[in-house]
Every structure is written in structure tokens, then in C-alpha cells.
C-alpha positions as CSV (number, residue, x, y, z in Angstrom):
1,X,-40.1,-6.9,166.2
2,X,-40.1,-10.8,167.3
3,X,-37.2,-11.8,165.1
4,X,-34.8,-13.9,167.6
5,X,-31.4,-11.8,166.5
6,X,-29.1,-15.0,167.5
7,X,-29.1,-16.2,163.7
8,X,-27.7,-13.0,163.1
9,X,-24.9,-13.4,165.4
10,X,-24.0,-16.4,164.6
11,X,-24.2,-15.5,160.5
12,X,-21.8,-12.7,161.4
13,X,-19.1,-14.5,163.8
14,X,-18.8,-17.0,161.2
15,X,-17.7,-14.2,158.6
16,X,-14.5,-13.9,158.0
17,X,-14.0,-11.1,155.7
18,X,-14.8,-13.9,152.9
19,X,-16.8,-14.1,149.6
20,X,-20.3,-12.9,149.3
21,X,-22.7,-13.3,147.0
22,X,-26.2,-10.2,147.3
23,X,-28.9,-11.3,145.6
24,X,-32.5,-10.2,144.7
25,X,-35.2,-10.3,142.0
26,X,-35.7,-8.3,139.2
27,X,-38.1,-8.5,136.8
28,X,-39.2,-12.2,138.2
29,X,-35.7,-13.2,137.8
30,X,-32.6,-13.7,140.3
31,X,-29.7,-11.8,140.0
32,X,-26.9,-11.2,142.0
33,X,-23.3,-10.2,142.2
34,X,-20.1,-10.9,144.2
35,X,-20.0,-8.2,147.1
36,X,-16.8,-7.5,148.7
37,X,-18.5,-4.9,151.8
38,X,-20.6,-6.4,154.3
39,X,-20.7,-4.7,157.9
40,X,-22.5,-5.1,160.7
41,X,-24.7,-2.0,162.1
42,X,-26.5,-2.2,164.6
43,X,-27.9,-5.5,166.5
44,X,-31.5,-4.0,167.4
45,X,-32.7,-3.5,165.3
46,X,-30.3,-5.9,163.4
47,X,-28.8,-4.2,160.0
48,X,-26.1,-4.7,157.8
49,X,-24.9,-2.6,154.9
50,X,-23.5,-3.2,151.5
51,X,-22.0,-1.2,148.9
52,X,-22.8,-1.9,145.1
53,X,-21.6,0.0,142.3
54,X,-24.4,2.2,140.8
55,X,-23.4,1.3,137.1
56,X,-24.1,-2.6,138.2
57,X,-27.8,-3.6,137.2
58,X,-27.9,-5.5,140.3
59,X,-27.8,-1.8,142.3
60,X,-31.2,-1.2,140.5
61,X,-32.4,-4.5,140.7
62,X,-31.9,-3.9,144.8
63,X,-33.6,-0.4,144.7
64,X,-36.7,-2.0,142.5
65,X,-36.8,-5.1,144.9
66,X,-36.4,-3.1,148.1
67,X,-34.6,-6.2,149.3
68,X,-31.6,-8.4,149.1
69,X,-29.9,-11.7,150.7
70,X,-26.3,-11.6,151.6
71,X,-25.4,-15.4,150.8
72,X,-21.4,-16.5,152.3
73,X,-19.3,-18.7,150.5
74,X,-17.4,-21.6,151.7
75,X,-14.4,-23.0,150.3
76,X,-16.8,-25.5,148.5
77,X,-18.3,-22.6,146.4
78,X,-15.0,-21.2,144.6
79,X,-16.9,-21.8,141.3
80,X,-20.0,-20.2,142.4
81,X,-17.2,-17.1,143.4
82,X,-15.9,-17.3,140.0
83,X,-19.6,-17.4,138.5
84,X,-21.0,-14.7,140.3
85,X,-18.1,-12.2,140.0
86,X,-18.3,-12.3,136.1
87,X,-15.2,-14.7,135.7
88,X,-17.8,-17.3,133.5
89,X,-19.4,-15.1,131.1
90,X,-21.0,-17.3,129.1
91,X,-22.9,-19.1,131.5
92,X,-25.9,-18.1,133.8
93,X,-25.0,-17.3,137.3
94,X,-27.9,-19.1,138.3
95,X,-27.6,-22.2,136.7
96,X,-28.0,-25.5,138.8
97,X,-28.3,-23.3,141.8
98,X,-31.3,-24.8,143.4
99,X,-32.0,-21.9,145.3
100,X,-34.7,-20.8,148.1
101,X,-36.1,-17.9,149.6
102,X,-36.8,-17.0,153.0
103,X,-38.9,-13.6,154.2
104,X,-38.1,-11.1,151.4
105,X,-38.4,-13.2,148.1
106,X,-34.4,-13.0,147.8
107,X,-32.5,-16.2,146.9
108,X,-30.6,-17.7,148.9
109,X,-28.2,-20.1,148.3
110,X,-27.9,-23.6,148.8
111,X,-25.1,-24.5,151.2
112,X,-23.7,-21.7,152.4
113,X,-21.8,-21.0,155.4
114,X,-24.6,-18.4,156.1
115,X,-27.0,-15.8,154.8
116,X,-28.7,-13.0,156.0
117,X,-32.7,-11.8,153.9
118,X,-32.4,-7.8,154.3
119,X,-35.5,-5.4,153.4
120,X,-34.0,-2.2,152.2
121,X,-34.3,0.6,154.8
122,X,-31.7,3.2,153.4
123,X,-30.2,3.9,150.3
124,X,-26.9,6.5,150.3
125,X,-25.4,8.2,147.7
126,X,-21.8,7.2,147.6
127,X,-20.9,8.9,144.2
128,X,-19.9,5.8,142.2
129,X,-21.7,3.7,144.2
130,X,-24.7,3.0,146.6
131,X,-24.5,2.3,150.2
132,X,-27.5,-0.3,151.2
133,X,-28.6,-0.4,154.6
134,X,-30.6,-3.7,155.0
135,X,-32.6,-4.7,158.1
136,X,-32.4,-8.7,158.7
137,X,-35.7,-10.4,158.5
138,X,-34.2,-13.9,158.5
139,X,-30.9,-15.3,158.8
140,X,-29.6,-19.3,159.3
141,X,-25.8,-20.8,158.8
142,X,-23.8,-23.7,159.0
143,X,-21.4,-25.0,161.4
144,X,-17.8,-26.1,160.7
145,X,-17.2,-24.6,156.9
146,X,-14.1,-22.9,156.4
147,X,-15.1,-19.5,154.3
148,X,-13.6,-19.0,150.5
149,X,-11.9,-16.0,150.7
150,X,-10.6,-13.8,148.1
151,X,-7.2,-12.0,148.8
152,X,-4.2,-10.6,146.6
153,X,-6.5,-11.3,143.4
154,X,-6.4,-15.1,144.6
155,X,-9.6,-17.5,145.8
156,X,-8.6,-19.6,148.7
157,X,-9.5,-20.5,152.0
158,X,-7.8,-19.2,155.2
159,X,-6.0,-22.1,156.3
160,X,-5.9,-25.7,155.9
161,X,-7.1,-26.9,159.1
162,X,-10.8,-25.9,159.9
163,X,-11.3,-22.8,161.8
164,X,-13.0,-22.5,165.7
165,X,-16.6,-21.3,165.2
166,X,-17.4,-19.8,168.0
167,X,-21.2,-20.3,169.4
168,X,-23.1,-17.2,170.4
169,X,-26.3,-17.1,172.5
């Protein structure tokens, strides 16, 4: 595979059952959502899954696309948690997001505490929703950011003081 899986790793230990954001393109256009299931599957090959409601465009966006990026917010990005989860209607989730891509073609977000660029490699049938197994192609994140999390219908962050981030190999 040749992928070195210790961006992976690192992406993941610096989850904290926080805020992300899954992304991909449809049509030539990003779109993404606020995504409240990541896990970790397996580390070789390394995959994570998501679950997205089917009646959610961005479900058929992912199954056109065949891909996705899981992007993790910091406490820095409570506005782009707000955005993304459909709290700012009237404006463009995308909007002065100067966004990149890495391997697949799915954004990724500027500043995160991490992200991970999945191709899709399974697809369940969860009645209301769809369970997307993702294989990481390419993954980075950021030391020392405290993750926005959302908890009891509140955005915050975990604690005041930063948290340890622990380095893997």
C-alpha cells in the first residue's frame, strides 16, 4: 500500500469524540455536513467509518464521489460547527473557507485539528441511514488544539486548560 499509517494515528489520538465536518464533491461543488460518528476500523489497511443519514444529499453526494474527508474541529471553528450543521441557513457552508484537497479531490479544511481523505470501500444499509466504510489515503493534524465538542445540545471545548497530545510512532 505505501501509505505511512502514523498520520492516521496521530489524527485519531487527537480525537476526542469532538466535531466533525465529511466532505466531498458533487457535481464540481463541495459539500459537506456535521458528522457526529467517526470510528476507527482497522489500522492495515487503515479505515474508518461514518454514518450519514440517507435523506441528507451529502449521503449521495458520498456514494457519487466514492470518497470523503473527515475534517476535526477545534475550539477555533465553533462557527464553522454552527455553519456546517445547518444552524446558518442563509449562508454557504463554504464560504471563505479556503479549502484544499489532498488524494481523493475531498476538501479539507483549513486549520483543523486533523483530517483524514477516505475512498469509499463499503457502503451498508442502515435503514435510515448509511454506514461508510472509508479507507485513508492521506491524513495530517495539528499539535496542541483543544477539539470543539458538542455535548448536552451545547458547543464547547473540553476544558479550559489545553489537553496532553499524546505522540505516536
Amino acid at each position: 500500500m505505501g501509505y505511512d499509517t502514523s498520520g492516521f494515528k496521530n489524527v485519531l489520538a487527537h480525537w476526542a469524540s469532538g466535531v466533525t465536518i465529511v466532505t466531498t464533491i458533487a457535481d464540481g461543488k463541495p459539500v459537506g455536513i456535521t458528522a457526529s460518528s467517526l470510528t476507527s476500523l482497522s489500522l492495515s489497511p487503515p479505515q474508518v467509518l461514518i454514518c450519514v443519514a440517507r435523506k441528507l444529499y451529502t449521503h449521495g453526494a458520498i456514494l457519487q464521489a466514492g470518497a470523503y474527508a473527515v475534517n476535526i474541529l477545534g475550539v477555533d471553528h465553533l462557527e464553522w460547527g454552527m455553519r456546517f450543521a445547518g444552524m446558518r441557513p442563509e449562508q454557504d457552508r463554504f464560504a471563505d473557507i479556503a479549502w484544499t484537497t489532498a488524494h481523493t479531490g475531498s476538501p479539507i479544511l483549513p486549520g483543523v485539528i486533523g483530517w483524514l481523505d477516505c475512498e469509499l470501500r463499503h457502503a451498508y444499509d442502515g435503514d435510515d441511514h448509511s454506514i461508510f466504510v472509508g479507507e485513508v489515503m492521506a491524513a495530517d493534524y495539528r499539535e496542541s488544539m483543544q477539539p470543539l465538542l458538542y455535548f448536552n445540545r451545547n458547543w464547547r471545548q473540553l476544558a479550559e486548560a489545553p489537553l496532553p497530545m499524546p505522540e505516536l510512532a
